[in-house]
C-alpha positions as a printed Julia matrix, in Angstrom:
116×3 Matrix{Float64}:
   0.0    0.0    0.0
   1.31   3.21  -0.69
   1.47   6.48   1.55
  -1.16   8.35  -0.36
  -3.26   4.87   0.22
  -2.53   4.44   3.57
  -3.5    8.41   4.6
  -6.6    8.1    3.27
  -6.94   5.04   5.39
  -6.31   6.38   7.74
  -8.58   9.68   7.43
 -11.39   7.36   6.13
 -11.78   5.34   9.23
 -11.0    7.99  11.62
 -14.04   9.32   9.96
 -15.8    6.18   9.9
 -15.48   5.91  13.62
 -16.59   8.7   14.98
 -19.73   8.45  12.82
 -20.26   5.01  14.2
 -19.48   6.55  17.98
 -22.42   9.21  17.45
 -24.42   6.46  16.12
 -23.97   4.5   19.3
 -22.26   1.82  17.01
 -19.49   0.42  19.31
 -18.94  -2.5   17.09
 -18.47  -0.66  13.99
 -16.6    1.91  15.71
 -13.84  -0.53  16.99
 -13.54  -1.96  13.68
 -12.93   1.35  11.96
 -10.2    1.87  15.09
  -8.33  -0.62  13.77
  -8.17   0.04  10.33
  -6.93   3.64  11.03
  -4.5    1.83  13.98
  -3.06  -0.42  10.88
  -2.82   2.36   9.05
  -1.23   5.2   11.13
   1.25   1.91  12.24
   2.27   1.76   9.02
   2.78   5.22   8.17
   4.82   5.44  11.44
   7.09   2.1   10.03
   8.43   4.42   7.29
   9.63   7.1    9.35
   9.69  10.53   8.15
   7.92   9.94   5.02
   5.2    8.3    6.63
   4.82  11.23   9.23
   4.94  13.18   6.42
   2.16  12.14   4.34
   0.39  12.34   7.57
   1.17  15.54   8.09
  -0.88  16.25   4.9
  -4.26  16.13   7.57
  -3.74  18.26   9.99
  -5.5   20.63   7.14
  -8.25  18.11   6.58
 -12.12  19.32   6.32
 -12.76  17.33   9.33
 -11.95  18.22  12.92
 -11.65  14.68  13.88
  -9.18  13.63  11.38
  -7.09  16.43  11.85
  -7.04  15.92  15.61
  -6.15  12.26  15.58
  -3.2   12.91  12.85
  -1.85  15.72  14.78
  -1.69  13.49  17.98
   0.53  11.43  15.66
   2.3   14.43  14.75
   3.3   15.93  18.09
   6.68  15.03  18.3
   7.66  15.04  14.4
   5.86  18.38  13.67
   5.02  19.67  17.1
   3.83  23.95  16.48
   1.95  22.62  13.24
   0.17  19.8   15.62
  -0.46  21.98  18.41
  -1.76  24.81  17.11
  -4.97  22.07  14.94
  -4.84  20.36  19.1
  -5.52  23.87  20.51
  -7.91  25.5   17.77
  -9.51  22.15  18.3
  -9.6   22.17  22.3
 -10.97  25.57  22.36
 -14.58  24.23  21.0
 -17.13  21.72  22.8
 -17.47  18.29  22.09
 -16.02  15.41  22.16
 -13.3   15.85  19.49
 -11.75  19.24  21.66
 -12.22  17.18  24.36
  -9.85  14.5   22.97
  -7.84  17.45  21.94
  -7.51  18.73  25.56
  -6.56  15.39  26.69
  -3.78  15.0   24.0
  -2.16  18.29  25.04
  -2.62  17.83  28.61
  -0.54  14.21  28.14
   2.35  16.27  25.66
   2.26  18.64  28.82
   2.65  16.22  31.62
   5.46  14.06  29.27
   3.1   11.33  29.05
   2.05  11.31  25.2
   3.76   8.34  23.76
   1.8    7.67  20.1
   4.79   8.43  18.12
   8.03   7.84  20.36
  11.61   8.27  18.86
C-alpha cells in the first residue's frame, strides 16, 4: 500500500469511527479503530515519510481527522500539531475534548503515540 493509500486510510476510518461513535455503534466503531490503527502503524514504520504524508491532515475538512493525525504528529511536527490540538480544544465536544486530553498528556510528558 502506498502512503497516499494508507492516509486516506487512515482519514477514512478515523471518519468512519466517529460516525459510528455518534451512532452509538461500538462495534463498527472498533472496527474502523483498527483500520486507522493499521494504518497510522504503518505510516509510522516508514519514518519521516510516513509522518509526512500524515502531516498532509492536519488541514483536513474534518476536525476529527485532523485531531487524531496531529496526535501522531506531536513530536515530528510539534507547532503545526499543536496549534490544529488547541484550535480544536478551544470548541465543545467530544473531538476538543480528545484534543484537551492530548495536550494535557504532551504537557505532563506522558504522550507516547509516536516515540523516537
Amino acid at each position: 500500500m502506498n502512503l497516499k493509500a494508507l492516509v486516506e486510510r487512515f482519514a477514512v476510518n478515523v471518519a468512519e469511527q466517529t460516525d459510528a461513535i455518534w451512532r452509538g455503534d461500538a462495534k463498527t466503531g472498533n472496527k474502523h479503530a483498527k483500520r486507522y490503527l493499521d494504518a497510522v502503524d504503518k505510516l509510522l514504520a516508514l519514518g519521516n515519510a510516513g509522518r509526512d504524508a500524515l502531516a498532509s491532515l492536519l488541514t483536513h475538512p474534518r476536525m476529527d481527522v485532523r485531531v487524531k493525525a496531529a496526535a501522531y504528529l506531536l513530536r515530528y511536527r510539534t507547532a503545526e500539531a499543536k496549534a490544529v490540538l488547541e484550535d480544536a480544544a478551544s470548541s465543545e465536544g467530544l473531538i476538543p475534548f480528545i484534543a484537551s486530553e492530548v495536550l494535557k498528556n504532551w504537557e505532563k510528558g506522558t504522550w507516547t503515540l509516536d516515540p523516537e
